[in-house]
C-alpha positions as CSV (number, residue, x, y, z in Angstrom):
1,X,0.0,0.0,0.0
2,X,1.1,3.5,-1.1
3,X,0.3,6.2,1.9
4,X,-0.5,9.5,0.4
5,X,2.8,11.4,0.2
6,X,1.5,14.6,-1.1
7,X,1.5,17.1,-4.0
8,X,2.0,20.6,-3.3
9,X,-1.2,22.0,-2.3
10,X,-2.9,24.7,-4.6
11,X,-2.6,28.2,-3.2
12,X,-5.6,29.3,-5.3
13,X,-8.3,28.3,-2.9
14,X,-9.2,28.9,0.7
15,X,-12.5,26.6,1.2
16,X,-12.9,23.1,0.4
17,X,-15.9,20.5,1.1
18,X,-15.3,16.6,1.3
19,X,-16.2,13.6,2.9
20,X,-13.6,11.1,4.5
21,X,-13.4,7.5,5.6
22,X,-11.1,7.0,8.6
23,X,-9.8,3.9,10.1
24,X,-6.8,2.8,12.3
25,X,-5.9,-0.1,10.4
26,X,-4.0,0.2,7.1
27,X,-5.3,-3.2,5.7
28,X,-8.7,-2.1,6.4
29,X,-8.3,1.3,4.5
30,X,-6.6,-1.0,1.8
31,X,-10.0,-3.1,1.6
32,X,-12.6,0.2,1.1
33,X,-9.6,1.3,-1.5
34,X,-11.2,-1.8,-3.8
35,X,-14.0,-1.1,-3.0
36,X,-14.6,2.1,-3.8
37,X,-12.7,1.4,-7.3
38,X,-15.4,-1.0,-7.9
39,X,-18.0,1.4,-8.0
40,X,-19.2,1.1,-4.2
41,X,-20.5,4.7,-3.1
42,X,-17.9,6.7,-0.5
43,X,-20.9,7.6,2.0
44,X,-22.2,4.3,2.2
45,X,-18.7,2.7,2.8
46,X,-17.5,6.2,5.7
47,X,-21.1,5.0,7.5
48,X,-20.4,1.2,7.3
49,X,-16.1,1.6,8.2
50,X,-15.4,5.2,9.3
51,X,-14.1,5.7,12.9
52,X,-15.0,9.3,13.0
53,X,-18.3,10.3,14.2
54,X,-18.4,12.0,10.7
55,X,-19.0,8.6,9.3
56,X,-22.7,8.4,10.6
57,X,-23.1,11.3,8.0
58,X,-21.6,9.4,5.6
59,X,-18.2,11.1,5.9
60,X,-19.4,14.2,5.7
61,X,-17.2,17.2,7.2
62,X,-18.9,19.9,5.0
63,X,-17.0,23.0,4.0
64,X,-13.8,24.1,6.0
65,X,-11.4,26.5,5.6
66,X,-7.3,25.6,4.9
67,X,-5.4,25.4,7.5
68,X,-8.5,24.1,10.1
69,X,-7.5,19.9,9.8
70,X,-4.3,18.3,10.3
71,X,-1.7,19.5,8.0
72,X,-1.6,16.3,6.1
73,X,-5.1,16.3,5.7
74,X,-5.3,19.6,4.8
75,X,-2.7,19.7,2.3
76,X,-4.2,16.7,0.3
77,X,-7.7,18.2,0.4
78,X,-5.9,21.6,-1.4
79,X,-3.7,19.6,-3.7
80,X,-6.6,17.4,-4.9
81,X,-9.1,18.3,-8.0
82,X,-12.7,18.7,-7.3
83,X,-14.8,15.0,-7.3
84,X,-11.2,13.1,-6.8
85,X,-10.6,10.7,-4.0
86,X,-7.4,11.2,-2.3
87,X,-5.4,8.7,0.1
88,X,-4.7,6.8,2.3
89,X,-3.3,10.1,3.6
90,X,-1.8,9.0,7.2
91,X,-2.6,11.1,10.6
92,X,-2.3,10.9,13.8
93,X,-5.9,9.7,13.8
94,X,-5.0,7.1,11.4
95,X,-5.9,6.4,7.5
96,X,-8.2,8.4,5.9
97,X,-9.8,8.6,2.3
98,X,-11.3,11.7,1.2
99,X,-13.4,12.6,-1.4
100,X,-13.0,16.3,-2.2
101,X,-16.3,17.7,-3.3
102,X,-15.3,21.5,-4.3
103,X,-12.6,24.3,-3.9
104,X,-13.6,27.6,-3.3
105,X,-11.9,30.6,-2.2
């Protein structure tokens, strides 16, 4: 498995929306990876494995500013392109994917 290393985050926006899926477990993350490149929708699979309370939401976080999540997190999020899932990005919290839903300023 590839962690999320990171491009270089736009500097264009300020505001993004997403959804994530967390878990502790890299193998697990792995698993909802295949899943979700099979086709199987990202809120069904953050309410069914997500750690986060966002997860009975379906991963939803709604919109946030830069610099408000963990830098990791936030510097994917920015460096990502509008309806794109990004990860496993690694935090202390643990592995999350996230779908990136827009980029605003």
């Amino acid at each position: 498995m590839v962690v999320y290393a990171g491009k270089k985050p736009s500097g264009k926006f300020n505001v993004a929306s997403a959804q994530h899926i967390l878990t502790r477990n890299p193998d697990k993350i792995a698993e909802i990876q295949k899943q979700l490149d099979k086709g199987v929708d990202f809120g069904r699979l953050a309410r069914q494995y997500s750690n986060c309370p966002s997860g009975k939401k379906g991963g939803d976080l709604g919109e946030f500013r830069r610099g408000t999540m963990v830098a990791a997190f936030d510097a994917a999020v920015f460096a990502a392109k509008p309806g794109e899932v990004v990860g496993p990005v690694k935090t202390k919290f643990g592995y999350h994917l996230i779908k990136v839903h827009y980029l605003k300023n």
